[in-house]
N, C-alpha and C positions, 0 to 999 in steps of 0.2 A: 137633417140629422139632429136628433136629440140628445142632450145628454142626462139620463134620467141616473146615471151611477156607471159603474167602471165596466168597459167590455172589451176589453183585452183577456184575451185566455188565462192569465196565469192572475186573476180578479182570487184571493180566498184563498193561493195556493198554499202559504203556511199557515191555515188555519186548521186547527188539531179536528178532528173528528170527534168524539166522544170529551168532555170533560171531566176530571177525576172526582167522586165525589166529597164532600165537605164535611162528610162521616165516614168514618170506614168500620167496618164489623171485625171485632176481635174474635178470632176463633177460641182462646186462651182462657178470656173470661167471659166470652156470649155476651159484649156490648158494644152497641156503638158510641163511638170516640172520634174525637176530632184528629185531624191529620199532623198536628203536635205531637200525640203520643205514641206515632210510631216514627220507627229508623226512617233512614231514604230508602233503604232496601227494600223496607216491608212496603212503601210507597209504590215503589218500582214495581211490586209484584201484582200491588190492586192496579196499577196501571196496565201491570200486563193481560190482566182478567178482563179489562173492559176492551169491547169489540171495536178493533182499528181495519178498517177496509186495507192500509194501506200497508199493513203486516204483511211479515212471507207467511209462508201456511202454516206450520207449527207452531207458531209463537203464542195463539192466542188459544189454543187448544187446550194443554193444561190449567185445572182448575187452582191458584193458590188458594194457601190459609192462612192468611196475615196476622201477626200476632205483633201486641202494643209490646212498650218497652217495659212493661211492669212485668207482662208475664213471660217476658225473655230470659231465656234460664243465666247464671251470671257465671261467669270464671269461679271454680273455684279453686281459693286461695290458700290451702293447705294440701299436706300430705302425709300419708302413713308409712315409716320406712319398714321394710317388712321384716329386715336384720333386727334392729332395736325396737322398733314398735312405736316409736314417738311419733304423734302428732308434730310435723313441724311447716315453717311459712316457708313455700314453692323457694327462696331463694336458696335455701341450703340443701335444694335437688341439683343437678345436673341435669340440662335442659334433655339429655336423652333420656336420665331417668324419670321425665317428667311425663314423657310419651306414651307411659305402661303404667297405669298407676295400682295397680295389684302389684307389681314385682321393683317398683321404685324402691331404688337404697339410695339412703339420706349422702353427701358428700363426707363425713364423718367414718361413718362405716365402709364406705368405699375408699378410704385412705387407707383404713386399720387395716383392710384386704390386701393393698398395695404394698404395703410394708414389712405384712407378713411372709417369714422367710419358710417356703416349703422344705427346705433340708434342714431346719434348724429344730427338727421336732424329736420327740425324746425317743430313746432306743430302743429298740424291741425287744424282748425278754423274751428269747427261746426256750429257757428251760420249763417253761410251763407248759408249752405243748406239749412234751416229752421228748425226747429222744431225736438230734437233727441227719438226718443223710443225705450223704453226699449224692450218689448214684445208687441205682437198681440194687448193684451186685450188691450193696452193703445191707440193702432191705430183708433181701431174699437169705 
């Protein structure tokens, strides 16, 4: 018997199939880039692209579009309140208002809401509409 290298069955068993490449193509700005400039995510995705034997069936089906970290769109960091109109920084939202940002009201205007009293509002002036009645028979 010779031994020319390992012959036990499981010789290579964690050996990955395919290696990730050492560029990966930005769908974002159509370059290739090194694997620094993208997330682990967007990594995980060009990982998922390249053909693993040892995948269940759908995994490698889907085509992604990796996109680096420049042209990853970013949090943004402001808001319009729709009550007052200001411009102001996410922290003087309420994280629910933060959720809808067409109908977001600022913490400020949603207090002024809070505090305002609905029966406190000024009287009604019946004499301008003319004449008030009570029932039917008084109309007629």
């Amino acid at each position: 018997m010779t031994l020319s290298g390992p012959s036990h069955s499981a010789a290579n068993a964690n050996k990955q199939g395919n290696k990730p490449p050492d560029k990966i193509f930005c769908y974002g700005c159509e370059k290739l880039k090194p694997q620094y400039a993208f997330s682990k995510t967007q990594i995980a995705k060009t990982n998922s692209n390249i053909s693993n034997p040892y995948a269940p069936g759908g995994r490698t089906k889907k085509q992604h579009h990796t996109i680096c970290k420049q042209c990853t769109p970013q949090q943004n960091q402001t808001l319009t309140c729709m009550l007052c109109t200001r411009t102001m920084p996410l922290e003087k939202f309420a994280k629910a208002q933060r959720k809808n940002a067409e109908k977001a009201r600022c913490s400020e205007c949603m207090e002024k809401r809070e505090n305002e009293d609905i029966d406190d509002s000024e009287p009604e002036d019946n004499d301008s509409d003319g004449p008030r009645y009570d029932t039917w028979d008084d109309i007629l």
